[in-house]
C-alpha positions in Angstrom: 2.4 -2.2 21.2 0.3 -0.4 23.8 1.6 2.6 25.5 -0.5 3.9 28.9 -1.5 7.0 29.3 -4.6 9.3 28.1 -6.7 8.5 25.2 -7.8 11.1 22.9 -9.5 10.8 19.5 -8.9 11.9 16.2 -12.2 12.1 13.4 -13.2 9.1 14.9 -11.5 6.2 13.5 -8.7 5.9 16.5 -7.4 2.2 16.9 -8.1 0.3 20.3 -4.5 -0.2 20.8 -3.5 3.6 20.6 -3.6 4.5 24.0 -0.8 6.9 25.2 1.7 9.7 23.8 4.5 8.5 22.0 5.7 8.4 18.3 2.9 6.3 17.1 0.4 9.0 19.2 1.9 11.3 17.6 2.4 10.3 14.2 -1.2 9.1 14.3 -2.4 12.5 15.3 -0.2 14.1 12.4 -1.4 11.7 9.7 -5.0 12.3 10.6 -4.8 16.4 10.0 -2.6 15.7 6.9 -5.2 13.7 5.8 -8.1 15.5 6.9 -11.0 16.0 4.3 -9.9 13.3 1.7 -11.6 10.2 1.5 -10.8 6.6 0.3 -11.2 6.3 -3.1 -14.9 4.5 -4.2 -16.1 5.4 -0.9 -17.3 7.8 2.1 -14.7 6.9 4.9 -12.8 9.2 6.1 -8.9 8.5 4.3 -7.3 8.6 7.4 -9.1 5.2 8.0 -6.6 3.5 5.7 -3.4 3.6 7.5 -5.2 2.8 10.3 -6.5 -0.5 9.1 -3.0 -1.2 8.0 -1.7 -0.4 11.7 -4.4 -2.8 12.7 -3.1 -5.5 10.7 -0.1 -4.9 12.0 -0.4 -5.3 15.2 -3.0 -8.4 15.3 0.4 -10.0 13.7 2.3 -9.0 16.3 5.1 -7.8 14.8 4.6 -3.8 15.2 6.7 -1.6 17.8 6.2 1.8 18.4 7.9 3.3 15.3 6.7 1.0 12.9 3.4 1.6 14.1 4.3 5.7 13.6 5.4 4.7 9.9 2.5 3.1 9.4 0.3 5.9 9.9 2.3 8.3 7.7 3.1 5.7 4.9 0.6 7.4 2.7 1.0 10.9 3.7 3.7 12.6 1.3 2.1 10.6 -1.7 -1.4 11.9 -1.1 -0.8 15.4 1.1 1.4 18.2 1.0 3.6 17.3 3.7 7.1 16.3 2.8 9.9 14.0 3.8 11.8 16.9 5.0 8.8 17.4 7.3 8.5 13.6 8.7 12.5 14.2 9.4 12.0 17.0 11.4 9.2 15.7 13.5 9.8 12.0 13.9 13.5 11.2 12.5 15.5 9.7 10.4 14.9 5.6 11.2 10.6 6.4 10.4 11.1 9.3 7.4 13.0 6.7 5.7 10.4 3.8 6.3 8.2 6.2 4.9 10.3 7.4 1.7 10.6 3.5 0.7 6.6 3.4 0.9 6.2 6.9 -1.3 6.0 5.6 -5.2 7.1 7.6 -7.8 3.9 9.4 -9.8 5.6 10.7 -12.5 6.7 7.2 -13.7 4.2 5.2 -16.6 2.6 3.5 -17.0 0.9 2.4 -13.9 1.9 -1.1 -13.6 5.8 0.2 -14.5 5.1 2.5 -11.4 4.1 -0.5 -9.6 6.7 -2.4 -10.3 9.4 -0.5 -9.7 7.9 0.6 -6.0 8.0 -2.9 -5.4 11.6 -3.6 -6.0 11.6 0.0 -4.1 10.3 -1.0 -1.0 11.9 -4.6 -0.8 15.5 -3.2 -1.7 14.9 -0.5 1.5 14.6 -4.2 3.9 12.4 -5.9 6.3 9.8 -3.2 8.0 8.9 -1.2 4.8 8.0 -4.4 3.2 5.9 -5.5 6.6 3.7 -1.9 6.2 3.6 -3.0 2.4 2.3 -6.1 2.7 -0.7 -4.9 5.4 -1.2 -2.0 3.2 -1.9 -4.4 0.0 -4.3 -6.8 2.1 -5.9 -3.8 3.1 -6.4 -2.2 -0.2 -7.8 -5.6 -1.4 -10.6 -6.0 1.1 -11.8 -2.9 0.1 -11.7 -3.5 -3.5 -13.2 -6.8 -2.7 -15.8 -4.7 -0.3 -16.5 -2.1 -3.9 -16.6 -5.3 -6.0 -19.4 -6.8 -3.9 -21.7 -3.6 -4.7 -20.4 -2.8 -7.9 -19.7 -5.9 -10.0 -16.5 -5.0 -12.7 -17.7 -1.1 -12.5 -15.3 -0.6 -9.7 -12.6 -0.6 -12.1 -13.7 2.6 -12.9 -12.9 4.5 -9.4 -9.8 3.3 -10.0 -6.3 4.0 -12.3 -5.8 0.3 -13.6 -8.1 -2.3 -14.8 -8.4 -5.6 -12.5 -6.5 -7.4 -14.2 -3.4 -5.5 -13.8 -4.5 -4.9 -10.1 -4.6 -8.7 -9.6 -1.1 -9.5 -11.4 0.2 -6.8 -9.2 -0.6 -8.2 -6.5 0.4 -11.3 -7.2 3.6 -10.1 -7.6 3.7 -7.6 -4.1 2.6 -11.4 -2.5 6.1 -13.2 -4.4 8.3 -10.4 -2.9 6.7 -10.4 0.4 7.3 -13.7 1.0 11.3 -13.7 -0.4 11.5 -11.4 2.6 8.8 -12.5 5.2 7.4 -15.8 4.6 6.0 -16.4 7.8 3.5 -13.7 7.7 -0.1 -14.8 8.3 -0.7 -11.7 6.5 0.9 -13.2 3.4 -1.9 -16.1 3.6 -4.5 -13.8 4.1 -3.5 -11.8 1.0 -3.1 -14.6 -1.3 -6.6 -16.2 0.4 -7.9 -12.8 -0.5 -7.1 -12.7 -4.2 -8.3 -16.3 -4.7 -11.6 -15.4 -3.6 -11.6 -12.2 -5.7 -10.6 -13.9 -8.6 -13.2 -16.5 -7.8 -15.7 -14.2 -7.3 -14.8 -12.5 -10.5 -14.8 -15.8 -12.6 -18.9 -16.5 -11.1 -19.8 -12.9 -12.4 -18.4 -13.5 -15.9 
């Protein structure tokens, strides 16, 4: 998905393949001031950084058009900002505000793995491309647990709201439903190569 035109740049972190207006421009552009001033958790980098590694993923699989490249970019932003789905509908539609409302878990719900759990059979009951941003959001998230892991040892379970172990059977499980609905995925592979090194990595620490 590359769309010509002028390239601007938002706080940095723009992806190489963002390179015109359109939705994904746009929705880029809105993510990045929802976002602006948080930062991943157990690190420095700006949070906006996030969905764009997951749009990255994306489209190095090749299966990202322009919308799903705007969802991507705003999967994040009415769990962690004060923008609502009401606002994504008035701004980008129906077809990405709902991509978006299957990738918005439910806070109030505990425990955490409950939570987890029932966003999983969230996002695969809502079909095929909220469970494509899914899966490239949980590889994502893993590499830079793995990335904390490497500098921390098991005291990076402390930035976060579940020991490893839960975070590892979860995502486990987010790598069974992913493939029921898209087994072909290289990113599938790469997630499950991803938590056998981390679990390896863990086991040589121990």
């Amino acid at each position: 998905m590359t769309v010509s035109g002028p390239s601007r740049t938002v706080g940095g972190t723009e992806p190489e393949f963002l390179t015109g207006d359109g939705p994904a421009r746009e929705a880029y552009e809105f993510a990045a001031a929802a976002h602006a001033g948080q930062k991943r958790k157990g690190g420095d980098s700006p949070y906006i950084a996030h969905p764009v590694a997951v749009a990255r993923l994306l489209e190095g699989e090749g299966v990202a058009d322009e919308d799903l490249i705007a969802a991507t970019f705003l999967h994040d932003v009415v769990e962690d900002t004060e923008r609502s789905l009401d606002d994504l509908r008035d701004r980008f539609g129906d077809e990405i505000a709902d991509v978006v409302e299957a990738m918005t878990d439910d806070r109030s719900v505990e425990p955490y793995e409950l939570r987890k759990d029932l966003h999983r059979d969230q996002v695969e009951a809502a079909g095929r491309r909220p469970v494509l941003i899914y899966a490239a959001d949980k590889l994502a998230n893993l590499r830079d647990l793995r990335t904390l892991y490497a500098a921390e040892g098991e005291g990076a379970a402390a930035k976060f709201k579940a020991p490893l172990d839960v975070r590892v059977r979860l995502w486990r499980r987010d790598a069974e439903m992913v493939e029921r609905v898209a087994p072909e995925l290289q990113i599938l592979d790469a997630l499950r190569a991803e938590l056998d090194a981390f679990e390896a990595e863990r086991e040589t620490r121990a």
